[in-house]
N, C-alpha and C positions, 0 to 999 in steps of 0.2 A: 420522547417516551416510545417503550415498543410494549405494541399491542398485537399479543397473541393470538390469533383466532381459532375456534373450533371447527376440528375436520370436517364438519358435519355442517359448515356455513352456507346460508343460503345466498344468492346473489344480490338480493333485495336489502339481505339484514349489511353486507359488506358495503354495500354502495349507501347506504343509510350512516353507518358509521363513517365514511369516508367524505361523504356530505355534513356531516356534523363538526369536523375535523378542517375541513375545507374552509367552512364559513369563520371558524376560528384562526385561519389565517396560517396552519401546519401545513408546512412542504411535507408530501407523503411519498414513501416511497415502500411497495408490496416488494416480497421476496417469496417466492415458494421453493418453499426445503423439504426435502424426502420426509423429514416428520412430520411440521407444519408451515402455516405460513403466518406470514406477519407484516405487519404497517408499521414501519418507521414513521415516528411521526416529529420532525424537526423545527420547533420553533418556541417562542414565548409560553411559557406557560398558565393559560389565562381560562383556566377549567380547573373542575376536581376531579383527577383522575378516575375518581367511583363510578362519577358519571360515565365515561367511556366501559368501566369493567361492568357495572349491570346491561348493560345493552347485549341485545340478541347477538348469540356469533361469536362474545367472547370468552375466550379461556382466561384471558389475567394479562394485565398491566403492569409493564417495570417500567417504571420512572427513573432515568437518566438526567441526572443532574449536572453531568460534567462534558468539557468540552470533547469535541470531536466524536461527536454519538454516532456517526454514522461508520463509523473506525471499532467502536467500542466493542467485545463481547459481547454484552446483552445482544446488539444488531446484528452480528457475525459471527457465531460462538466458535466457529473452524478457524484452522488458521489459514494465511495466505500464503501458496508457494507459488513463487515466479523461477519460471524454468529458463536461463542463458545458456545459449551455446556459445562455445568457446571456440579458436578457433581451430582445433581436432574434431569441432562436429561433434563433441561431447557436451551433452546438457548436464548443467550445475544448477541443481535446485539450491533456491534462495527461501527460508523462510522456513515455519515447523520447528521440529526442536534441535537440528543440526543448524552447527554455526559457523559459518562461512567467511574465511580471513580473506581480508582481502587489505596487498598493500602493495605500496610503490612511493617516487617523490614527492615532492609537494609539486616542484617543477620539471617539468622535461625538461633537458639541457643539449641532451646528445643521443645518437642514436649509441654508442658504443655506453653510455650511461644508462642507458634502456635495456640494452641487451645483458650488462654485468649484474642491475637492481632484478630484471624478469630471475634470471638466474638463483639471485639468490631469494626472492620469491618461493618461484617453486622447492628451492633448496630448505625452506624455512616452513613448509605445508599447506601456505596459505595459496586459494584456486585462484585470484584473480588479481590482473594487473589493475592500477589503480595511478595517474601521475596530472600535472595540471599543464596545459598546453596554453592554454589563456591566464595570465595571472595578473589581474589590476592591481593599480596599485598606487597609491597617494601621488607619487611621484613620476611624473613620463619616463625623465630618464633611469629610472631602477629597469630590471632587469623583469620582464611580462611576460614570458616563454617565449616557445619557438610558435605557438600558432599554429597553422595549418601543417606546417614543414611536421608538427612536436605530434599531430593529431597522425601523422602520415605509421611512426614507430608503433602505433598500437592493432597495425595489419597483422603481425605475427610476421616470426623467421620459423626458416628450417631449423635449426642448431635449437629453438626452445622443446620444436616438436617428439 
């Protein structure tokens, strides 16, 4: 559940709630946000949530019934963008409402198969190389990539720049 608190919280009434919470066995975890702040609260649920929302301090309780709350809107209502640099030194924001192609092999095979796939990568719009250098596989003798050798092609060439 996330538990809302009021701006106006006193320390006494938050650590009363968060002792109450505590004793019920909630992994808690506070966030302070330019609005407000709030208590994840991650676990069994073995309270009525009323209880927690008449208590001093708070503004309102959203009950999360689904997995990965700690992931979920309610807990994080912003989105997350993860910022990569590529290798021009240019960052590629990941995440928000732009969508970001990213493709390549399944397996690395070769570097001259690295450099012809980047190509048409970039040739196709998509920002990011993407190939498998370690590939298990049911069988030893199938083909596993190149490995360190396959990891070595993802340094970047001049000719992509």
């Amino acid at each position: 559940m996330v538990i809302v608190l009021k701006k106006d919280i006193r320390a006494d009434e938050k650590d009363k709630i968060k002792r109450i919470l505590g004793a019920k066995n909630f992994q808690l975890k506070e966030v302070q946000g330019e609005d407000a702040t709030i208590l994840a609260a991650v676990g069994k649920l073995s309270l009525d949530t009323r209880e927690i929302e008449i208590l001093p301090g708070v503004e309102r309780v959203i009950h999360i019934s689904k997995p990965y709350k700690l992931a979920s809107r309610e807990f994080k209502p912003n989105d997350t963008i993860v910022e990569i640099e590529n290798c021009r030194s240019q960052k590629i924001r990941v995440g928000g409402s732009r969508v970001i192609a990213i493709a390549g092999p399944c397996a690395v095979e070769s570097r001259e198969q690295m450099l012809e796939i980047a190509q048409a990568v970039v040739n196709s719009g998509a920002v990011m190389l993407r190939g498998g250098a370690y590939k298990p596989r049911t069988s030893p003798y199938s083909f596993q990539g190149l490995g360190e050798e396959g990891l070595k092609y993802f340094g970047g060439d001049e000719r992509l720049r």
